[in-house]
N, C-alpha and C positions, 0 to 999 in steps of 0.2 A: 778278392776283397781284402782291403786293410783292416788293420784291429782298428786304427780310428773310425773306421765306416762302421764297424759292427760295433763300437762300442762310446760312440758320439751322445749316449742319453745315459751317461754317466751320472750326469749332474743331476738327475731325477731321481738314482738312486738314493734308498733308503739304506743298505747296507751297502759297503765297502767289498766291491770285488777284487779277489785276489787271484794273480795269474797262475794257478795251482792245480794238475792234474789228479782228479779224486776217481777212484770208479765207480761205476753208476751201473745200474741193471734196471732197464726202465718199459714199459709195455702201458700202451694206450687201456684205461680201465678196466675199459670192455671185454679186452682180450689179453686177460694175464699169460696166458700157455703161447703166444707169441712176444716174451720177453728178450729184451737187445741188453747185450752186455758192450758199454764203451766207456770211455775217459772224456771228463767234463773238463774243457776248453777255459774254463774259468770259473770261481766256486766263490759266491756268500754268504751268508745265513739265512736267508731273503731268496735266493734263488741260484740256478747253474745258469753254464749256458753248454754247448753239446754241439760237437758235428755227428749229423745221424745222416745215411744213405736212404732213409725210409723215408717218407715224407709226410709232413707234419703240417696241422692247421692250423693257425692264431684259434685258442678256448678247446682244443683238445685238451682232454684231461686223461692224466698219465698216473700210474703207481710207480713208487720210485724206490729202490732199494739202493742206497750208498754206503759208503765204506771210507772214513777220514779218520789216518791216526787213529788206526785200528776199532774205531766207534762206527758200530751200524747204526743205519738211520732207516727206520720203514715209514716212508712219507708220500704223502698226494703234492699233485704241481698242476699247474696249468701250462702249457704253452701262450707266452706272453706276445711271442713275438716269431717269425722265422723268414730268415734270409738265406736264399742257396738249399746248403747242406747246414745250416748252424740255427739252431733253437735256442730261445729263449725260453727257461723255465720259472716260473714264481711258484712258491711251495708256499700250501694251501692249507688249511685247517692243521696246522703246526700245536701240538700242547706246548703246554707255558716248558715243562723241563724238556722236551726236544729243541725248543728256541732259545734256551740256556746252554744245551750241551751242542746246537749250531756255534753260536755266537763263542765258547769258548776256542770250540777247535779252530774256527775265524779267526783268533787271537794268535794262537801256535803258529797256525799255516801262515799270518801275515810274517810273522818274525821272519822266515824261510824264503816266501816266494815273493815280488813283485806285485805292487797293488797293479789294479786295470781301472787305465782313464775311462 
């Protein structure tokens, strides 16, 4: 699958994705004590996206622990979307300063990495 296939509803986005490997430790709700430690495929304040071997269903709901530029994030997501092995995530009941210190480190990481069409 190309990056233009997976990432052709660019234009819908709300935040600005950038092609920046963050790490994530992420487990379906329900079951935190089956938590997956991997690298998000592309990161924006708004949401990741993730190649997972586990398999995932558009409106599972995930607990997300991330790690950008040494800031942890304890955040809810939903699965927006999934194609293959690659998930989309949108993060979900965000407080206002976790969506201030998303959107700064968004600022850092663009200087560094490559936006995503």
């Amino acid at each position: 699958m190309t990056d233009q296939q997976l990432f052709r509803n660019a234009d819908r986005r709300k935040d600005p994705r950038i092609g920046a490997k963050v790490g994530v430790k992420f487990s379906v709700q329900a079951d935190a004590a089956k938590a997956l430690n991997t690298f998000s495929v592309n990161f924006s304040a708004g949401g990741l996206c993730l190649r997972t071997r586990i398999p995932h269903e558009t409106g599972d709901r995930l607990a997300l622990t991330i790690t950008i530029e040494s800031e942890i994030f304890e955040l809810k997501g939903v699965v927006a979307w999934v194609k293959a092995d690659v998930i989309g995530i949108r993060f979900e009941d965000v407080s206002q300063r976790d969506r201030e210190r998303l959107e700064d480190v968004a600022k850092v990481l663009a200087k560094s990495y490559p936006p995503v069409p």
